[in-house]
Each structure stands twice: as structure tokens, then as C-alpha cells.
C-alpha positions in Angstrom: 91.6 95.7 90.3 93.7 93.8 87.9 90.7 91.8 86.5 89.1 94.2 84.4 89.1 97.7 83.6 85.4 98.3 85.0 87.3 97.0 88.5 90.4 99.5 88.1 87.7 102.5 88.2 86.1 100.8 91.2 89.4 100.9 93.1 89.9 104.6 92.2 87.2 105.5 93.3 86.8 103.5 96.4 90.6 105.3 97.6 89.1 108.5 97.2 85.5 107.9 98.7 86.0 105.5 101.6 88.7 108.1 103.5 85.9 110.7 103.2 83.0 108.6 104.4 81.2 109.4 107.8 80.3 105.7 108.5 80.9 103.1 106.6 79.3 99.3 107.0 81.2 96.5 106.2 79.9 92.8 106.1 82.8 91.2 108.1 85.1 91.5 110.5 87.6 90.6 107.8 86.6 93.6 105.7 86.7 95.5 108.3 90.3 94.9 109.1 91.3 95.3 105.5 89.8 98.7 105.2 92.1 99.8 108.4 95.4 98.3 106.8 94.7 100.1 103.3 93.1 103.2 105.0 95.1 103.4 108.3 93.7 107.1 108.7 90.1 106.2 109.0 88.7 106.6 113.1 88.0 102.8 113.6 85.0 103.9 115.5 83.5 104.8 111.8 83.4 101.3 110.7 80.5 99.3 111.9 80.3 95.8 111.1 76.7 94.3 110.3 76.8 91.1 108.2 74.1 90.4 105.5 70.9 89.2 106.8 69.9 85.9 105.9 66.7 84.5 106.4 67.6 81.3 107.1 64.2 79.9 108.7 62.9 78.8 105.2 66.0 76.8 104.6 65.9 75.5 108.2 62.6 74.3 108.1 61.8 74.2 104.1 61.1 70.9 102.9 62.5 69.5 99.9 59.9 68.8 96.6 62.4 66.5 95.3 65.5 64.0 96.4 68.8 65.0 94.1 69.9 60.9 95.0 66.5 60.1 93.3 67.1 62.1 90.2 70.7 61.3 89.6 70.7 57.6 91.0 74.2 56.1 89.8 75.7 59.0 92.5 76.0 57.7 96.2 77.6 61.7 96.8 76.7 64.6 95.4 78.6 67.7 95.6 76.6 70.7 95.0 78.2 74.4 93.6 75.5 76.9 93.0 76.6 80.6 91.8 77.0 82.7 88.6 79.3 81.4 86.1 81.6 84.0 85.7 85.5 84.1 85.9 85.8 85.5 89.7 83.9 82.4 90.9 86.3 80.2 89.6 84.4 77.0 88.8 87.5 75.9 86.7 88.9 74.7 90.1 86.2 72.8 91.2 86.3 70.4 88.0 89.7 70.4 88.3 89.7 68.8 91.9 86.6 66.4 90.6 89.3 64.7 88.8 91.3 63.3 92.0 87.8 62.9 93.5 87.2 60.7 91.5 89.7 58.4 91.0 88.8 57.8 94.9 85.0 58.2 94.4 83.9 56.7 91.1 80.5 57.2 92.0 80.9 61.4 93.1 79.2 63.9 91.5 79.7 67.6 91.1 76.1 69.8 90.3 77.1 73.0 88.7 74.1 75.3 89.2 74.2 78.5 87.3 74.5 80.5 84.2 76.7 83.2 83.1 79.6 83.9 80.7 81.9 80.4 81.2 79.7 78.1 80.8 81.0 77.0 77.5 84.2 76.9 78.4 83.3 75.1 82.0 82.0 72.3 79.4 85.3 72.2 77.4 87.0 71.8 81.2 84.6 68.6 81.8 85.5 67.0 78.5 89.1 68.1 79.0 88.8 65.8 82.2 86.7 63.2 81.0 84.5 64.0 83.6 81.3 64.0 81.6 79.8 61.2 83.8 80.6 63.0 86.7 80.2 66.9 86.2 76.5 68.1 85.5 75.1 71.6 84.6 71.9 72.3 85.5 70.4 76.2 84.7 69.5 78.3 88.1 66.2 77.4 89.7 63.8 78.5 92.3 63.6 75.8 94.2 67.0 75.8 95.5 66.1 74.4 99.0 66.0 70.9 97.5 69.0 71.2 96.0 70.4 72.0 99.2 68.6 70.0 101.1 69.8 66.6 99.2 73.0 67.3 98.5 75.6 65.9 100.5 78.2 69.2 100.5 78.1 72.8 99.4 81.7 74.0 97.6 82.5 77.4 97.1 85.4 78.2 94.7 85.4 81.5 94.5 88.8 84.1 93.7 86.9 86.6 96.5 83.8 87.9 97.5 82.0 90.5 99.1 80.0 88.5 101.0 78.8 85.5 100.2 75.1 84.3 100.7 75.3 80.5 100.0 77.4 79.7 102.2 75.1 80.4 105.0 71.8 79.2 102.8 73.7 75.8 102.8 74.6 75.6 106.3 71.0 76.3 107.1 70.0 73.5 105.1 72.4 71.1 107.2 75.5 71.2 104.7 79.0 71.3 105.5 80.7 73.7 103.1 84.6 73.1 101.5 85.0 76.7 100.4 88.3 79.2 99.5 89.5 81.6 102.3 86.8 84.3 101.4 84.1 85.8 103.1 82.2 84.1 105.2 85.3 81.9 105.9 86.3 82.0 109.2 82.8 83.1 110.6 79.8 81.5 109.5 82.4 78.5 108.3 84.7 77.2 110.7 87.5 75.4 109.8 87.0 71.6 111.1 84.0 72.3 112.4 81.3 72.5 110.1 83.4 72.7 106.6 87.0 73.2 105.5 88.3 76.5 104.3 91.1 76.2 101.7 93.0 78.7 99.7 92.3 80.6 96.5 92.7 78.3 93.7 93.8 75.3 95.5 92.5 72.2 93.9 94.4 69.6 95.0 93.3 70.7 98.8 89.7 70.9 97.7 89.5 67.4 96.3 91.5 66.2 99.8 88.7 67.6 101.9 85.7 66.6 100.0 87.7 62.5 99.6 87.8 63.2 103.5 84.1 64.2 104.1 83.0 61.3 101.3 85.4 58.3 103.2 84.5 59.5 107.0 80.7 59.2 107.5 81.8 60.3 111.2 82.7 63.3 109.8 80.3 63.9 107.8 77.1 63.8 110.1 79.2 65.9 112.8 79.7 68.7 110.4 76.4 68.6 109.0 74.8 69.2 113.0 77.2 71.8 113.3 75.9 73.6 110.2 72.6 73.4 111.4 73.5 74.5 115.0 75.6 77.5 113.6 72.5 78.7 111.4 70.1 79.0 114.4 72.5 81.5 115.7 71.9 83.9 113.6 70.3 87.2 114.4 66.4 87.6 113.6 65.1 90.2 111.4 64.7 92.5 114.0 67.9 92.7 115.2 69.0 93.3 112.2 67.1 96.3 111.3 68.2 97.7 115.1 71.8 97.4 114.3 71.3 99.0 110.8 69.5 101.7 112.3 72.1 102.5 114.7 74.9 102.1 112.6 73.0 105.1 110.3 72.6 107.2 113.3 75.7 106.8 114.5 77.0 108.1 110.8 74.9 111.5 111.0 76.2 112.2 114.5 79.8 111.8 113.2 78.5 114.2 110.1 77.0 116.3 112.3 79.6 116.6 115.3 
């Protein structure tokens, strides 16, 4: 609410409409529990929790048309950040953690893809750092499975989110993920396991985890099979549609009871 005015009038509105609601889907379990602490009158049993569905079989099995290592050659690691260049996603962080990177890592790269309202100032950040060698901008693209597919790590920066689909699109693709302590932190990425969650605007954590995952190959490969083994877990279109389904009915028999 304090980021903008447009935000403000979302928050008004979501305290009068959400205590009124007859169901109400949330993506997360974490959503969930914040709706209960800021609404602590609303029947638990109204909230159903259904993430977003993914189809992750065409980053699974997509094959890549091109190899990032072949395009940007004088990179041995390439750090990948994909999303909309906008304030809330906080790509000022991720440049500023490229920095310590590094001065480990000479030959590390960050690949911002994207466009939105900071990319200017983004560019004043790289040249700020001296990280021109190291920080490039390429404009969004279809053909984002080979970007994920031949990167070496997925970051997510981000101030919060709703629920965020690249996380899971690059976990499909065999990617561990360094991301902040949003959404899907904590459920499609586990801490250790297949990524490293950090807080909100931490930088000097975030360019500790990506040195680690760059210096221990180990690592590395372990996280990148966990990604993969965590993706083919997740529900089919299906079962997706059925839980949505119920989670409507059961709304109209709380309206209707």
C-alpha cells in the first residue's frame, strides 16, 4: 500500500471485500495464512488454496534452439533474471550483488530479460558498478525455454509477489533458483534443496549463494535434479480444473446455506 496511490485503493478495497466474500482462492499456503492474521473473522473453511497451474511439460521436455554459453562465450556462468522491469521486482538488487559476484567470478554473468519502466535507470546501476562486461539486457522473447534451459541459475529479486510463475518455469527447466522470501518460496523452492531463499532486498546474501552454487559444482548438479524432480510433481491439468471446480461449488453452498 505504501508504493503507490493505485495500491492504497487496492488495500481499501480488499479490507472491505475479502471479509464479505463467500470463498475466496488463494495461491499459497502463505497467503492463506496472511488473509487469517489480517482478517481473523473469516471461517477458515472459506479459504481454499489452489496454486497457479503451470504447464510445466513443455519446459520439461522443450528443447533448446540455441546454447546461452554459445552466444555469450567469455561467460563460464550465467545467471539468468527474467521478469518486467518495474520497481516491485527490484532488479536494482540483483546488480548490486553482481558486484561481489564478481570480484569471486570474473567470468559470471547476469542476463536481464525484460522491459518496463527501469530499464534506464537499471543501465545507470550497471555503469554505476562498472559491471558493463558483466550485466546484459536482452528485450523479452518467446523462446524463453532456451534461455532457461542454458542458463546455469534462475534469480528472483522481487519486493513481493502474488504468485510467481518463473520460478516454477525454471525449476522445470532443471534450474536452481536464489530467490527473496516471496511466493513460491518455501513451496515450489526449498531452501537447500533445490535453491536458496533470501530476504527482501538482501544483496549481500544473494551474491553469497550464487559464489556458493558457481564454486561447488557438487552443489550445483544436486540442486539442479532436485528442480527437475520437484516439477514432475506437480498436478496435471486435470486436477487442476477438479480442484477449481470444487472450490466454486463449495463457495455457492456457503452463499446459498
Amino acid at each position: 500500500g505504501r508504493e503507490s496511490l493505485k495500491n492504497k485503493i487496492r488495500v481499501l478495497l480488499a479490507k472491505k471485500i475479502i471479509p464479505s466474500a463467500d470463498g475466496i482462492r488463494v495461491v499459497s499456503e502463505r497467503i492463506k495464512n496472511s488473509l487469517i492474521t489480517y482478517f481473523p473473522s473469516i471461517l477458515i473453511s472459506k479459504i481454499s488454496v489452489l496454486p497457479l497451474f503451470y504447464d510445466m511439460g513443455r519446459f520439461i521436455n522443450g528443447i533448446p534452439s540455441f546454447d546461452l554459453h554459445d552466444k555469450y562465450p567469455n561467460h563460464s556462468f550465467i545467471i539468468l533474471s527474467a521478469s518486467r522491469l518495474s520497481k516491485e521486482k527490484n532488479i536494482v538488487m540483483a546488480i548490486k550483488a553482481m558486484e561481489k559476484v564478481v570480484k569471486k567470478h570474473a567470468q559470471t554473468m547476469l542476463l536481464i530479460i525484460g522491459s518496463g519502466p527501469e530499464l534506464n535507470n537499471l543501465k545507470l546501476q550497471v555503469a554505476k558498478y562498472k559491471l558493463q562486461d558483466n550485466v546484459v539486457f536482452e528485450p523479452w522473447t518467446n523462446d524463453i525455454i532456451s534461455y532457461y534451459k542454458t542458463s546455469d541459475v534462475f534469480i528472483l529479486t522481487s519486493n513481493y509477489e502474488g504468485g510467481a510463475r518463473a520460478p516454477a518455469e525454471a525449476i522445470s527447466s532443471g534450474l536452481p533458483v536464489v530467490m527473496t522470501d516471496v511466493p513460491p518460496a518455501g513451496e515450489l523452492i526449498i531452501n537447500n534443496v533445490n535453491g536458496f531463499i533470501i530476504d527482501v532486498d538482501d544483496a549481500d546474501k544473494m551474491s553469497e549463494k550464487i559464489i556458493e552454487l558457481v564454486s561447488d559444482k557438487d552443489k550445483h548438479l544436486k540442486f539442479r535434479e532436485n528442480s527437475l524432480r520437484m516439477a514432475e510433481g506437480f498436478i496435471t491439468k486435470e486436477t487442476y480444473f477438479k480442484l477449481y471446480y470444487k472450490a466454486l461449488a463449495d463457495a455457492a453452498a456457503s452463499a446459498n446455506a
